[in-house]
VOGU-3710 file (C-alpha; in Angstrom, 3 decimals, decimal comma):
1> xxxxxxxxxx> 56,712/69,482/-46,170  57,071/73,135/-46,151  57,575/73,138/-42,353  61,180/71,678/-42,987  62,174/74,817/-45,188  63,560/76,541/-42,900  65,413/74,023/-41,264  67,198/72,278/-44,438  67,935/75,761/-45,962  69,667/76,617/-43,163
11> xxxxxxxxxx> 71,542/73,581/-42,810  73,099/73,297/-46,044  74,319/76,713/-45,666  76,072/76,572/-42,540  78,616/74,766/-43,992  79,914/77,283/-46,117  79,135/80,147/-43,238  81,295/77,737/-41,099  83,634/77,680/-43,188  84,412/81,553/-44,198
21> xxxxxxxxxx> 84,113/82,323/-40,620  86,742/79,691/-39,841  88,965/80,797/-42,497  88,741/84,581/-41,557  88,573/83,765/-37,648  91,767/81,499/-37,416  93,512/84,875/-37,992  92,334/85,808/-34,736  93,993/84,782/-31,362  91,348/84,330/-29,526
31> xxxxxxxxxx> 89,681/81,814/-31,963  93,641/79,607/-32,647  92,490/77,326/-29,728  91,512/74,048/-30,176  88,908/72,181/-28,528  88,217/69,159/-26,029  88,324/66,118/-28,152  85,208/64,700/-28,364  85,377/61,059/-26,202  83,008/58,277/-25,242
41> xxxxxxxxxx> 84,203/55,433/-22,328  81,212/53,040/-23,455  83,665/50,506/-25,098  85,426/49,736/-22,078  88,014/52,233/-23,275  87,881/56,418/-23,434  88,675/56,820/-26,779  87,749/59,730/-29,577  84,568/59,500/-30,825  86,262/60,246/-34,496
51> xxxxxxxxxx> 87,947/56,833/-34,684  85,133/54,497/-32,569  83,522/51,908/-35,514  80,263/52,230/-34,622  77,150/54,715/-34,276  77,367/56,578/-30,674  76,251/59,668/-29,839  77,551/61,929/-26,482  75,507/64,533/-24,286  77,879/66,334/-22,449
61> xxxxxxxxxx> 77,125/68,203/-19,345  77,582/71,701/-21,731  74,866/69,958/-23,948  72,728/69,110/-21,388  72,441/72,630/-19,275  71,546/74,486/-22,040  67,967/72,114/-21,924  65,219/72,335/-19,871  66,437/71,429/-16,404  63,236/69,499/-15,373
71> xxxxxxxxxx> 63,056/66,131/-18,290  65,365/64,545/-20,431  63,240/64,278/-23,482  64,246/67,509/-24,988  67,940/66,523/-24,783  67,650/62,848/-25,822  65,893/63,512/-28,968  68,355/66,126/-30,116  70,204/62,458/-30,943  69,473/61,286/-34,568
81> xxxxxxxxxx> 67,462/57,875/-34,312  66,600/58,559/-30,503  62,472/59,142/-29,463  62,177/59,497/-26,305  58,433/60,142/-24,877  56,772/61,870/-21,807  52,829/61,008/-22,088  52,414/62,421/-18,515  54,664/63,911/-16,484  57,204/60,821/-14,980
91> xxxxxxxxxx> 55,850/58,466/-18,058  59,113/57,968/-19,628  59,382/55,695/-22,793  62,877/55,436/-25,026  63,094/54,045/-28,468  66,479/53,209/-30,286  66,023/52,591/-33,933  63,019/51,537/-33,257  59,294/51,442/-32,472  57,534/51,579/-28,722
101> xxxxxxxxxx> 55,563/48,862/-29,449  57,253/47,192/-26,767  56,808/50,220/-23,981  53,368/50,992/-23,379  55,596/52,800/-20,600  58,809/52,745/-19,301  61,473/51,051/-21,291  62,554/47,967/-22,834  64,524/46,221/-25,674  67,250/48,747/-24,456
111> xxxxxxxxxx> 70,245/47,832/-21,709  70,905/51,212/-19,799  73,842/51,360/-17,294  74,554/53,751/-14,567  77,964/54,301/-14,215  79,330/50,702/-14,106  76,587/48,700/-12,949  73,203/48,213/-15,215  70,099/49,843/-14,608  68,016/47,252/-16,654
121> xxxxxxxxxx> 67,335/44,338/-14,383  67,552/40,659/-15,425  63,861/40,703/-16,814  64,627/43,319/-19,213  62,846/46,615/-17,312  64,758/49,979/-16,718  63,460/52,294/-14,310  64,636/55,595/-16,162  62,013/57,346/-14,637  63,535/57,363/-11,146
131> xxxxxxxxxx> 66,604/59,239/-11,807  66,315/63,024/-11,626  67,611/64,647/-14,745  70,093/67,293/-12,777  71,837/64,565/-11,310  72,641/63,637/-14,850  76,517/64,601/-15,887  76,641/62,854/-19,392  75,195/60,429/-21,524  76,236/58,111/-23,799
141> xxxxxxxxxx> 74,477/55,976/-26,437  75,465/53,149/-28,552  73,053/52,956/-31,241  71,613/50,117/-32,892  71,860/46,113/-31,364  75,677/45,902/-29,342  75,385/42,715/-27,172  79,054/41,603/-28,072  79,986/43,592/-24,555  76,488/44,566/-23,182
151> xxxxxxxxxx> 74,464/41,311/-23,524  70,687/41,167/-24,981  69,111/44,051/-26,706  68,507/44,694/-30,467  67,938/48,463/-29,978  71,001/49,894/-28,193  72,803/50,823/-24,867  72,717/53,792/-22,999  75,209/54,723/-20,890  74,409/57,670/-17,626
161> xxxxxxxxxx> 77,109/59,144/-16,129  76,300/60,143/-12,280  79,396/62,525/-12,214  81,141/64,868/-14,400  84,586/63,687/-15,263  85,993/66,818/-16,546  85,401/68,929/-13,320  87,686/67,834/-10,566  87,386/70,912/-8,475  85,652/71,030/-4,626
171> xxxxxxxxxx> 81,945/72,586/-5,088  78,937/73,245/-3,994  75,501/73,871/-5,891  72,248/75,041/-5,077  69,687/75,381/-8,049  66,072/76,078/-7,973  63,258/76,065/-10,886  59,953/76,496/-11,357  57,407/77,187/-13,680  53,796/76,709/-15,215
181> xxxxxxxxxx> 51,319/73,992/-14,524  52,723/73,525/-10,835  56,183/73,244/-11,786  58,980/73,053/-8,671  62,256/71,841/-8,931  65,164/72,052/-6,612  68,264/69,781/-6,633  71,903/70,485/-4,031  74,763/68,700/-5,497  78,636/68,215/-3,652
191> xxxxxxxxxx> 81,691/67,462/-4,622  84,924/67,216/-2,128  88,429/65,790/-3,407  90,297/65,120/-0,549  93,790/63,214/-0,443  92,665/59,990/-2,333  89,094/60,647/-1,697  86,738/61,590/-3,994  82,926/62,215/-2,879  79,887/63,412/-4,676
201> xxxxxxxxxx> 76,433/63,879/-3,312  73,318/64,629/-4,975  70,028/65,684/-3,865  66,405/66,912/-5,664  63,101/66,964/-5,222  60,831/67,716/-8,062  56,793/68,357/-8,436  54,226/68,920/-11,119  50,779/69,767/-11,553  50,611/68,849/-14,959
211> xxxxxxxxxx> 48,960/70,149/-18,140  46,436/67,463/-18,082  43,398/66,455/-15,351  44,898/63,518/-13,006  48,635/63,840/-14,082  50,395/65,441/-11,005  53,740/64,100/-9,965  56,662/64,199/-7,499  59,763/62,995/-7,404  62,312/62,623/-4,260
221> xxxxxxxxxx> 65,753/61,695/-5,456  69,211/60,650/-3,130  72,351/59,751/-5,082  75,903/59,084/-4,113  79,177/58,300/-5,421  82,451/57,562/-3,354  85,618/56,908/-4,921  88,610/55,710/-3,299  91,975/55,267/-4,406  93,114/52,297/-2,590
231> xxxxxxxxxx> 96,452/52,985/-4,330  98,558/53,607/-7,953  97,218/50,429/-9,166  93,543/50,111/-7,191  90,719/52,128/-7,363  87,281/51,390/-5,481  84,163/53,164/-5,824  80,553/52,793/-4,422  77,498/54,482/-6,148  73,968/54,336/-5,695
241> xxxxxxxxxx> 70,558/56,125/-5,521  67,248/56,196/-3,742  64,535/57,463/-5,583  60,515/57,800/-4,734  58,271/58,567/-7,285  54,546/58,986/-7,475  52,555/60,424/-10,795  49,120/60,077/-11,775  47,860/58,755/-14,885  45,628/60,621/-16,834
251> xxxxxxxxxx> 45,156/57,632/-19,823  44,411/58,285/-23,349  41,568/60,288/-25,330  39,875/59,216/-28,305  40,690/62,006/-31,233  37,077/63,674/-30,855  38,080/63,893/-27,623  41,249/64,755/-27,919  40,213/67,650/-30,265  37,424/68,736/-27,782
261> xxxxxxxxxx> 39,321/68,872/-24,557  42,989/67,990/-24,082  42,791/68,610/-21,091  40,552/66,023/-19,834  41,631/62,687/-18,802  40,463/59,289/-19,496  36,294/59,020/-19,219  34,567/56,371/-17,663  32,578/54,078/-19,638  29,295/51,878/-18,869
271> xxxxxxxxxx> 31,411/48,886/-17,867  34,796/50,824/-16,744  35,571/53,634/-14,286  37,760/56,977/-15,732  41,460/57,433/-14,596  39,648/60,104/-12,108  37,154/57,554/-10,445  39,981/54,876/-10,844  42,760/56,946/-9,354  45,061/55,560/-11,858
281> xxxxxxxxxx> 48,128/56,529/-10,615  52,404/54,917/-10,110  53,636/54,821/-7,022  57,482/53,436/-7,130  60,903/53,522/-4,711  63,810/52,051/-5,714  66,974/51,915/-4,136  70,171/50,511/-6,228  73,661/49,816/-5,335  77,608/48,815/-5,909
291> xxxxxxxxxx> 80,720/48,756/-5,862  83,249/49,056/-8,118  86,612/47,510/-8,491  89,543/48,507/-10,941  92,820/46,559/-10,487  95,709/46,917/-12,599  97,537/43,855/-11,854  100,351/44,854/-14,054  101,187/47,410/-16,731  99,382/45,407/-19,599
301> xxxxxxxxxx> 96,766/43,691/-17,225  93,795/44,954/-15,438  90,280/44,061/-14,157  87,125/45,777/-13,513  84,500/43,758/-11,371  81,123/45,109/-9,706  78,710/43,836/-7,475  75,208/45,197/-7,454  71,942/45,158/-5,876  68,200/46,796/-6,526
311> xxxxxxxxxx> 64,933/46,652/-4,417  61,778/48,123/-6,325  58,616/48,706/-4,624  55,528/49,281/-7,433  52,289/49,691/-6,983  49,670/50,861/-10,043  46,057/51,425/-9,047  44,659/51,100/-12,916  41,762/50,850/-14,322  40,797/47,550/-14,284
321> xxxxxxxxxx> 42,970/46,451/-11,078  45,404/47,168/-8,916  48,890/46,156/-9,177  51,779/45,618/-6,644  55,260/44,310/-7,906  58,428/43,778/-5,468  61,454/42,992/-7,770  64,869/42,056/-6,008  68,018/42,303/-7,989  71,167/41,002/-7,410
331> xxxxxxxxxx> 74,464/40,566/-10,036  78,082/40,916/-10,894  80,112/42,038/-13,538  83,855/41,473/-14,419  85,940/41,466/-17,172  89,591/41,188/-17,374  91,527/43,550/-20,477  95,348/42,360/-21,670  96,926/45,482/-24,127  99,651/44,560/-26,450
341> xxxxxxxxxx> 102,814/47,191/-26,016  102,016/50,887/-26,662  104,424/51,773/-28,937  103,984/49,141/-31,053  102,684/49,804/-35,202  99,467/47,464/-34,006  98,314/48,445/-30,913  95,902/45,755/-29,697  93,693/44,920/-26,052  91,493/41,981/-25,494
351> xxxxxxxxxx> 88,691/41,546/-23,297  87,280/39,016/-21,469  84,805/38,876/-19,109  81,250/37,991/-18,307  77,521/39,542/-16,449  75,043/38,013/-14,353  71,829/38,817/-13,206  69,218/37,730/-11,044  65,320/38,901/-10,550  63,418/37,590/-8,679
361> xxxxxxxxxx> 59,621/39,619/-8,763  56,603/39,180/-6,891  53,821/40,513/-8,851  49,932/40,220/-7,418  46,823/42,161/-8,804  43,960/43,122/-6,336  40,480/44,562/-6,912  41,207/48,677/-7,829  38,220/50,245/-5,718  38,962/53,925/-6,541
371> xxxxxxxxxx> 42,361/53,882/-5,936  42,663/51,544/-2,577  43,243/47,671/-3,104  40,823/45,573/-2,574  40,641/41,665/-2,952  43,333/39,456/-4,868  42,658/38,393/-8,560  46,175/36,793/-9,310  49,363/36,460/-7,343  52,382/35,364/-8,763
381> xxxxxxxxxx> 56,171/34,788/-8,507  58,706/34,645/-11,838  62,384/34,684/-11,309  64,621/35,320/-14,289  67,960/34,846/-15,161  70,148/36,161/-17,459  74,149/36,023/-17,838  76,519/36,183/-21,039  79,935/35,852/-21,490  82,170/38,174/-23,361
391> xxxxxxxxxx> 85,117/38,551/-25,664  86,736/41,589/-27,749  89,763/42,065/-29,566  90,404/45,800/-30,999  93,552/46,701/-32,793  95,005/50,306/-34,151  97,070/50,134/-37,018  99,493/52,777/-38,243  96,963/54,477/-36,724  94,825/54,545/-39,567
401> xxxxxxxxxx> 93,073/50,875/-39,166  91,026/50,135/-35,950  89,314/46,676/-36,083  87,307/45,304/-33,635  85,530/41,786/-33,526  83,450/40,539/-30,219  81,187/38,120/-29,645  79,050/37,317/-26,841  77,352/34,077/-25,786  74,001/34,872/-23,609
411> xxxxxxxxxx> 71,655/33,012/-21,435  68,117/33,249/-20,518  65,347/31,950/-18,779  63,244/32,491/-15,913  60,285/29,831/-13,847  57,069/31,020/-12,331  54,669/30,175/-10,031  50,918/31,146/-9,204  50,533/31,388/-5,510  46,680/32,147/-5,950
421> xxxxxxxxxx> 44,334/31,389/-7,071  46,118/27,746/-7,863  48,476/27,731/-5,138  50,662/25,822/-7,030  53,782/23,919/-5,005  56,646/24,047/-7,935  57,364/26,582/-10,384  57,573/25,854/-14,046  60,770/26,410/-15,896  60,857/28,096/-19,128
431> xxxxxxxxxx> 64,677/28,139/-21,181  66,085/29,732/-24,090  68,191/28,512/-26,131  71,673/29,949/-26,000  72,724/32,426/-28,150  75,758/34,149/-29,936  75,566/37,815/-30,610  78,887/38,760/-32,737  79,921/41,902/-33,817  82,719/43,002/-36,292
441> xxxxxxxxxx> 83,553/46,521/-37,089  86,286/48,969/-38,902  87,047/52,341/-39,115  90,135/53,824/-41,256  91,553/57,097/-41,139  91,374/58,507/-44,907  92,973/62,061/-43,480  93,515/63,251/-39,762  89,969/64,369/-39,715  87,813/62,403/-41,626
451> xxxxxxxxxx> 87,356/58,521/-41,142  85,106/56,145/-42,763  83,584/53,184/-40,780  81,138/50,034/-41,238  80,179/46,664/-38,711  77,572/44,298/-38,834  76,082/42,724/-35,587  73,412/40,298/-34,660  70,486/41,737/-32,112  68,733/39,160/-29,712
461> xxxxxxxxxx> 66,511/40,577/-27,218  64,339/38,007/-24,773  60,818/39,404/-23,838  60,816/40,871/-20,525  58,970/40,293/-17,655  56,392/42,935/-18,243  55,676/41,465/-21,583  55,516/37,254/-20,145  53,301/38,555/-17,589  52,014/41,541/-18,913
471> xxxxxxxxxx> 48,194/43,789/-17,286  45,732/40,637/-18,680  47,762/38,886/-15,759  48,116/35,461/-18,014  51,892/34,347/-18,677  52,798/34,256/-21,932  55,366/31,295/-22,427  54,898/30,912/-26,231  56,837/34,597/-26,641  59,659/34,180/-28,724
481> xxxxxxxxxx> 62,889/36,643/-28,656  63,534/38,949/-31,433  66,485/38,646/-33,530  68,079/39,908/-36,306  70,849/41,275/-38,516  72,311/45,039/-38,485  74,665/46,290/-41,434  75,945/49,821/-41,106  78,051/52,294/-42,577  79,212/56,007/-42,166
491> xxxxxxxxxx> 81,982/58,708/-42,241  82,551/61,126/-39,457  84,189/64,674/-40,597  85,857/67,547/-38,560  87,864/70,493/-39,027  91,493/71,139/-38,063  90,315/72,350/-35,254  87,779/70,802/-33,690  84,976/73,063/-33,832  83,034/71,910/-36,536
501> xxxxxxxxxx> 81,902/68,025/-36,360  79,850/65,174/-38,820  78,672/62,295/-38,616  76,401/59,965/-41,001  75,489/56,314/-40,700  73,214/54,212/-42,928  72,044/51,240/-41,504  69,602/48,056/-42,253  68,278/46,306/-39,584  66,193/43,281/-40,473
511> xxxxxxxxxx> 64,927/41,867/-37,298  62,666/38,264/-36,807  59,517/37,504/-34,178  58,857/41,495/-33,465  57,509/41,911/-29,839  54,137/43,571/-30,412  51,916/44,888/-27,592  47,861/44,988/-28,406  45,331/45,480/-26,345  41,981/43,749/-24,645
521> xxxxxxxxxx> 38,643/45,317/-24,831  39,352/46,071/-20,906  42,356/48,301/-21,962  44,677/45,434/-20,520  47,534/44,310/-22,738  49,261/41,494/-23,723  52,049/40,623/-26,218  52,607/38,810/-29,571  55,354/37,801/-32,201  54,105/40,101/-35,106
531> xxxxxxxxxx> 56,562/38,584/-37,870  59,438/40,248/-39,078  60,574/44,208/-39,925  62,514/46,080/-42,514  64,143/48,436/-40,981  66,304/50,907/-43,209  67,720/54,231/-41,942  70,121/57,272/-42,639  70,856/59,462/-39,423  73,350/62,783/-39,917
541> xxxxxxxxxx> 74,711/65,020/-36,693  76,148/68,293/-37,396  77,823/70,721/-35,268  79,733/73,899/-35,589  81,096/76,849/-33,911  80,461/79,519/-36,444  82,129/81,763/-34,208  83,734/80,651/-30,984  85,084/83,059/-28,410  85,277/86,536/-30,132
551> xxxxxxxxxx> 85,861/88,900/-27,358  85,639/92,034/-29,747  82,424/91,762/-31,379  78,619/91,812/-30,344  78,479/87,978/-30,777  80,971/86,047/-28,750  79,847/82,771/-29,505  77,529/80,827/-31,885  77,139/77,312/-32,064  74,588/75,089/-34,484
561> xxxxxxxxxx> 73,555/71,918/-34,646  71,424/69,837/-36,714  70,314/66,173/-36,737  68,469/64,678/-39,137  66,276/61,074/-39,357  65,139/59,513/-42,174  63,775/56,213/-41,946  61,462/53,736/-43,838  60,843/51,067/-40,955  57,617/48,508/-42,003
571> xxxxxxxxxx> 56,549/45,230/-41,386  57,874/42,508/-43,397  54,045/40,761/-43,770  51,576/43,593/-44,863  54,174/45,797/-45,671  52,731/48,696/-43,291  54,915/51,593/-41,446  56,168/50,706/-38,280  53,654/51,499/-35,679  54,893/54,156/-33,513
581> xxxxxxxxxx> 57,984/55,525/-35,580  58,025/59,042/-37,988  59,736/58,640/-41,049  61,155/62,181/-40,634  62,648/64,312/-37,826  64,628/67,129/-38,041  66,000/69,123/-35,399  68,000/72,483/-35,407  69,578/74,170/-32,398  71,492/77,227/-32,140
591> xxxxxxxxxx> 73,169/79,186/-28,825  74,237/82,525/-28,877  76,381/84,153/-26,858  76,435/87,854/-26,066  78,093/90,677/-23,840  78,216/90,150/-20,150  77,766/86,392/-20,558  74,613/86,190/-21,507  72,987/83,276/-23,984  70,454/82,518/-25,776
601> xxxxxxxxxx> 69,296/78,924/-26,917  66,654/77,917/-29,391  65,617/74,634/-31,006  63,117/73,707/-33,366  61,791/69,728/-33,482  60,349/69,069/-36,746  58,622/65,394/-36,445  56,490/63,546/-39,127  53,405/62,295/-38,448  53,377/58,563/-37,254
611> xxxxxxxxxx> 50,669/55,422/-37,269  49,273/54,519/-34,215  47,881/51,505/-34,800  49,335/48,507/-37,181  46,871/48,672/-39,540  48,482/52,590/-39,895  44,394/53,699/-40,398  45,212/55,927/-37,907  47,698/58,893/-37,445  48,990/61,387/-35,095
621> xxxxxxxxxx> 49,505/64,528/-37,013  53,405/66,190/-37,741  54,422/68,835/-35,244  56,886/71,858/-35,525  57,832/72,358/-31,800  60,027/75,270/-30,866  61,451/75,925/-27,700  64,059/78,942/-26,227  66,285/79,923/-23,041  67,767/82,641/-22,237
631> xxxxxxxxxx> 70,904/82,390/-19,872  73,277/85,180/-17,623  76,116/83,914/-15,663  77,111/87,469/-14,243  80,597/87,942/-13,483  81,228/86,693/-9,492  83,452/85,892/-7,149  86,397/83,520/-8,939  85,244/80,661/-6,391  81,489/81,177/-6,878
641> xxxxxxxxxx> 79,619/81,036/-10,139  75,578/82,196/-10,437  73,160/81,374/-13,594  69,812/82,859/-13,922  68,059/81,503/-16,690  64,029/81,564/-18,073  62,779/79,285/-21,184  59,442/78,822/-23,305  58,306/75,488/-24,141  56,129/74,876/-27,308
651> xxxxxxxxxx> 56,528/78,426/-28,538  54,118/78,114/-31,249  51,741/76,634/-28,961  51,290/73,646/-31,063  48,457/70,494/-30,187  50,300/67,645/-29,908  50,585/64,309/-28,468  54,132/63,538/-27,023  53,541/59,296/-26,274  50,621/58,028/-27,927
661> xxxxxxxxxx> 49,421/54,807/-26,546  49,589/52,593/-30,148  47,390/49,801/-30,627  44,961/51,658/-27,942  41,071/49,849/-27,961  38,137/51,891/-28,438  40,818/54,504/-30,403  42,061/56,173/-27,339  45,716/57,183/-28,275  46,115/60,417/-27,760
671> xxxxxxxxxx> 48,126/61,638/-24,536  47,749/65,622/-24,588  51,154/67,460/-24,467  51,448/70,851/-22,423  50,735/73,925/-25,586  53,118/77,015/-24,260  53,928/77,199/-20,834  57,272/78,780/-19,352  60,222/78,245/-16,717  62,376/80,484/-14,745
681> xxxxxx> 65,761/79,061/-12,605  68,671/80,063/-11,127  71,938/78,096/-9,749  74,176/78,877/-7,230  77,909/77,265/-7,062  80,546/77,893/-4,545
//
């Protein structure tokens, strides 16, 4: 506990540092300028983040270059109640409120977007991994279960923004990384405005020895954005991406092992071969698709449809076989939104509108014969189906009073068929019950800059494919869906002007039939309903501009943030903390900015230690992680900007494991993170 010292000393007195300076600076001229409002688009709407009833959170492209330019996991957990994992380089996992019990990798129990088509397919899988973090512009994140507009999910929806909607200039970037452990990164980027025309292109390839034996990846990475404007009251836009990834998998270490060598990767055994011997290993292209409609058929009436498409090509050479998965999706989305007058006391829109997906996967496991496939053990075909049907009616009052109330109703199911061994003729249909997922929500304006909020919305989250037909290669139809209740409340605070922000929620969740992942003796997994979980929570953002562009003194700038999360998430039954979640994480960033436009960026990640099994007898150990970047964007050209940058990771050279694999057999958990290792960059824009 006396890690966190430093962290909540400093945090409670930045406040009153805040605000002296702000008193004594708003005497200055240079410091009387307000800044951009703070806005998030995820409810349909752009709208101030002050007023929106409900927990979100917003990474800004500002936010995000001052991060490591190479993974989004330093950036993403600077979000209170967001964990997001790397266990080897490409091994993404993302948690919401929330345990990974669900994600032994990748990501689930979470509906992620891109832009205005979703990135989670009909059987519940997202493919964050493919997407190259510098072809990120923003992110947004609604926290906690929201299927009244985004369908099933009882953690949360994220939101990824392909293009930055504050710069509508003509450019061109070049930028170029590298660092230790293998590290290369380069990514091109293009943007041309032209009459009605707007065109981005994005391009990156990315590669990585790795810290760890047997965990070198690569990454190729194509995406595109076209925007037309048909005319004043049409506007068409395609997007898409092609990505091709390939990282190996090192697997986990028992803690003797873990102890003895980080470094190493998974060791055979008499009866099973190591990751080495296995070549355990991802190999995966996707390509995704759509277009984009928005028609205002009249001044009070408009629609947004999409169409979209995704191929995926998998294949996983693992250690006990070899798996191949083709997944096809196909779906639309539309939704028609009616506003009341604007200058009315109650300003009101509805919503209608509705999503539908189809998935159709072919998954087949082989014989793994150090790393080549050899002869077929299973093969089978599920399709899934999910759709749901929307409604929302929001209202401002006076301006003080914004009520919302949605509700959506959501199908699922999906049929399957074994090709071989039993070459069966018709597939077998399993349904779910339909299901209603409302939401109501307030927020009321107390002064012009602090408003008080609270909803309450039902989660409902189907298992996924991954988890009805998960490694053992048996499908699971007896998995039930979660569900469950969220109440929530908070205030969000900020100064006349603008440069200081807060926000606090506290939240129960108390969610039914928890997905839980455990393991074979073979390492392959499979998927039960645990019971129930208690999930109570208290999350706090702060941010401040202590001083905020002083061109007289030494400092010009200097910004801090701080999020906090405190949690006491168990199981209902035994009682036991969550498997997989810290009670405690505290993180504290601060950017300077000097003379001759130079920065400097530091944050320190305090996280508690966590149980990695659900019997919590064992633990992986807190961590203090501390990272830093220094920044100089010299004075150019007024058409061409240049950054140079260099950053430390794991300053204090800590021994940590960033994704532990929970419920692991034999007590192999532990997934080695990098101890210090450094970057160096620069980026080029004309």
């Amino acid at each position: 506990m006396m890690k966190l010292y430093p962290s909540i000393l400093l945090f409670i007195a930045i406040p009153f540092i805040s605000f002296s300076q702000s008193r004594s600076d708003s005497l200055k001229k240079d410091t009387a300028r307000h800044l951009t409002e703070l806005t998030i688009k995820g409810y349909l709407i752009e709208q101030p983040v002050l007023s929106v009833p409900a927990s979100v959170a917003v990474l800004s492209p500002s936010q995000l270059s001052v991060q490591p330019e190479n993974s989004l996991v330093s950036a993403m957990n600077t979000v209170p109640g967001v964990r997001m994992e790397e266990r080897s380089p490409g091994s993404y996992r993302l948690s919401i409120r929330g345990s990974l019990l669900r994600s032994p990798f990748g990501v689930r129990d979470i509906k992620i977007y891109y832009d205005d088509i979703p990135l989670t397919d009909a059987g519940g899988n997202t493919y964050l991994n493919a997407i190259d973090v510098n072809s990120v512009q923003g992110i947004e994140i609604l926290k906690g279960p929201d299927g009244s507009l985004f369908g099933a999910n009882s953690g949360g929806v994220v939101l990824i923004s392909p293009v930055n909607r504050y710069n509508n200039s003509n450019y061109l970037s070049a930028e170029l990384n590298g660092g230790s452990y293998g590290l290369f990164h380069e990514n091109t980027a293009l943007q041309n405005i032209s009459g009605n025309n707007q065109l981005n292109i994005s391009q990156a390839y990315e590669t990585y020895g790795g810290y760890r034996q047997h965990s070198y990846m690569d990454r190729n990475y194509v995406q595109a954005v076209d925007k037309v404007t048909l005319s004043k009251a049409d506007q068409l836009k395609f997007l898409g991406f092609y990505s091709d990834l390939g990282y190996e998998t090192p697997g986990g270490l028992t803690l003797a092992q873990f102890q003895a060598d980080p470094q190493q990767s998974r060791l055979p055994t008499k009866t099973l071969p190591g990751a080495i011997q296995a070549k355990a290993a991802i190999y995966q292209k996707m390509w995704i698709g759509g277009l984009a409609n928005e028609w205002h058929i009249s001044n009070n009436l408009k629609n947004v449809t999409s169409v979209f498409g995704s191929y995926v090509d998998f294949k996983n050479p693992f250690i006990t076989n070899y798996e191949q998965r083709y997944e096809g999706t196909y779906g639309l989305r539309s939704y028609f939104e009616l506003s009341g007058k604007p200058d009315s006391v109650i300003k009101w829109k509805v919503n209608l509108g509705v999503e539908w997906q189809q998935t159709n996967s072919d998954i087949n496991n082989y014989g793994n014969v150090a790393g080549a496939r050899d002869t077929a053990q299973t093969l089978d075909k599920i399709n899934t189906n999910q759709h749901f049907f929307f409604a929302r009616y929001l209202a401002d009052i006076n301006r003080k009073l914004h009520i919302e109330a949605a509700l959506s109703l959501n199908f699922y199911d999906y049929k399957f068929r074994n090709v071989y061994p039993n070459d069966e003729a018709d597939f077998t249909n399993r349904h779910f019950t339909p299901q209603l997922m409302p939401r109501l929500a307030a927020s009321y304006q107390l002064t012009n800059n602090f408003i008080w909020r609270a909803s309450v919305s039902r989660g409902y989250s189907t298992p996924t494919t991954a988890e009805i037909r998960p490694t053992d290669n048996i499908i699971n139809t007896s998995l039930q869906a979660e569900d469950g209740w969220n109440y929530e409340t908070g205030f969000r605070l900020r100064n006349a002007d603008e440069s200081m922000f807060l926000d606090a929620s506290v939240f129960y969740y108390r969610l039914n039939n928890a997905i839980v992942q455990q393991e074979n003796a073979d390492g392959t997994q499979y998927y039960i309903n645990e019971g129930g979980t208690n999930q109570p929570g208290l999350e706090l953002y702060f941010s401040d501009w202590i001083i905020r562009q002083n061109s007289v003194s030494f400092i010009r700038g200097l910004q801090f943030n701080e999020s906090i999360t405190l949690d006491r998430f168990s199981f209902r039954g035994t009682g036991k903390q969550l498997t997989g979640v810290p009670n405690q994480v505290f993180i504290t960033n601060m950017q300077v900015k000097f003379p001759e436009r130079i920065y400097v960026f530091v944050q320190h990640n305090y996280t508690a230690r966590m149980p990695l099994n659900d019997a919590n007898t064992a633990y992986a150990g807190h961590y203090d992680l501390v990272e830093a970047k220094v920044g100089w964007e010299p004075v150019t050209h007024n058409k061409t900007r240049l950054s140079i940058y260099a950053g430390i990771d794991n300053l204090l050279n800590e021994k940590y494991s960033l994704g532990d694999d929970l419920n692991a057999v034999g007590n192999r958990y532990y997934n080695a993170a990098a101890p210090r290792n450094y970057y160096v960059g620069m980026k080029l824009t004309l």
